[in-house]
C-alpha positions in Angstrom: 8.3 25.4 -33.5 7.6 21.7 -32.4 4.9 22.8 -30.1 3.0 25.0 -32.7 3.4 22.2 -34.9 2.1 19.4 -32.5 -0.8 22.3 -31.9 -1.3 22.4 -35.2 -1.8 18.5 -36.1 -3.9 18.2 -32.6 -6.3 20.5 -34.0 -6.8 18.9 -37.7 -6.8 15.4 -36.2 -9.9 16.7 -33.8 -11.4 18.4 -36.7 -14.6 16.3 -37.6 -14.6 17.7 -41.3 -11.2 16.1 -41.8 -12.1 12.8 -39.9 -15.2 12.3 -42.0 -12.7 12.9 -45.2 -10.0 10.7 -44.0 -12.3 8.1 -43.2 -13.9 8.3 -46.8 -10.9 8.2 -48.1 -9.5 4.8 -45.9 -13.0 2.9 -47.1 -11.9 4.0 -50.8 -9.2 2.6 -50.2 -7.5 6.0 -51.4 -5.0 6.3 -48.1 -2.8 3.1 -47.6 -0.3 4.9 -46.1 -2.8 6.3 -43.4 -4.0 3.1 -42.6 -0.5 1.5 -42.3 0.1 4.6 -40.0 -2.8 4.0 -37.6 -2.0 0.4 -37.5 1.6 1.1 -36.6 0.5 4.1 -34.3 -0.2 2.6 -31.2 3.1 1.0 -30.8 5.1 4.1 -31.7 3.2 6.4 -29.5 5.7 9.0 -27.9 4.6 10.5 -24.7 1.7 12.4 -24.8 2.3 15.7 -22.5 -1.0 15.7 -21.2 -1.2 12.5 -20.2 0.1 11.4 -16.3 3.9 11.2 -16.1 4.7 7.9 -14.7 8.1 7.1 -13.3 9.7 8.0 -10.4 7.7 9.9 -7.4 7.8 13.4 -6.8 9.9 14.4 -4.5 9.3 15.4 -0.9 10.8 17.7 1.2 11.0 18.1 5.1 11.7 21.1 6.5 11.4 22.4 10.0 8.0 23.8 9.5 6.2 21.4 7.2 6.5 18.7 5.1 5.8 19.6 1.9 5.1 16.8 -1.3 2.4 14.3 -2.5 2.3 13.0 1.3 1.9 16.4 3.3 -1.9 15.9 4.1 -2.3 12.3 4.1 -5.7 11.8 6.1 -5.3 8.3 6.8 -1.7 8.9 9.1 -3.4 9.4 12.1 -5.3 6.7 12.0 -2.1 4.7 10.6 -0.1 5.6 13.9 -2.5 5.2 16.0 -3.0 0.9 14.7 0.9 0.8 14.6 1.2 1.9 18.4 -1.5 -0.3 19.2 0.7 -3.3 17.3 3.8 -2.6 19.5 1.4 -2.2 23.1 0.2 -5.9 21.4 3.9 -6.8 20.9 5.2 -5.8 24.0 2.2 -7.3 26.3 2.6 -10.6 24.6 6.5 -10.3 25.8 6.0 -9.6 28.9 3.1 -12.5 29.0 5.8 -14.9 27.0 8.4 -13.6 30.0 6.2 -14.2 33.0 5.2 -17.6 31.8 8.9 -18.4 31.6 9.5 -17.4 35.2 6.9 -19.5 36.6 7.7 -22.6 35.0 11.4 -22.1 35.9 10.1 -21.7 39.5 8.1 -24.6 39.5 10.8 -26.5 38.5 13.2 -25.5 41.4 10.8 -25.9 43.5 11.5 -29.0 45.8 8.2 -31.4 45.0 5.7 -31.3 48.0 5.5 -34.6 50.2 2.8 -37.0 48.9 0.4 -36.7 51.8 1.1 -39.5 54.0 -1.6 -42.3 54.3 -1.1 -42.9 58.6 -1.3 -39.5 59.4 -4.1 -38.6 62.1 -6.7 -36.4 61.2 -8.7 -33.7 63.3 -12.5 -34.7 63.7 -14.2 -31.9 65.1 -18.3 -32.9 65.7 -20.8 -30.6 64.0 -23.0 -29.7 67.2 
């Protein structure tokens, strides 16, 4: 019954013959109640059932053979793996960089220091012939 009726009211409120009418009759001033309707309208607008549902997102399901909801075929997750992978390769080489760095300086610093060369030592000459 509510859905014949809604039907019903869609169709006179799209008729133009009506429109044309009801708007002579708002600049007469013959329909206050109308206007007071379509001024209060747009804040007591129910849901309209053709319009997009909004709320919470449709729910996926994984199953052993697919995945099935609004992200089965995403086009863009290969391409999304593939920069995330390269990330952690990034990640993991600046570690290891980070790590070796480390190393050598804790070398160098247990190193024992290298004698200052010493000022009296002899040198070889060896002519150029």
């Amino acid at each position: 019954m509510v859905l014949e009726l809604r039907r019903r009211a869609r169709a006179l409120v799209e008729d133009p013959e009506y429109l044309e009418s009801l708007r002579r009759r708002i600049a007469d001033g013959k329909a206050p109640k109308m206007v007071a309707l379509l001024l209060q309208w747009p804040e007591r607008k129910s849901r309209d059932p053709y319009e997009k549902r909004r709320g919470k997102p449709q729910l996926s399901v994984v199953t052993p053979y697919a995945v099935v909801g609004p992200h089965a075929h995403d086009p863009l997750a290969a391409r999304e793996k593939a920069m995330i992978e390269a990330q952690e390769a990034e990640a993991a080489l600046q570690a290891r960089v980070g790590e070796e760095a480390r190393i050598t300086q804790a070398t160098a610093a247990a190193a024992p220091p290298e004698d200052p060369p010493d000022p009296d030592a002899l040198e070889l000459y060896q002519p150029e012939t």
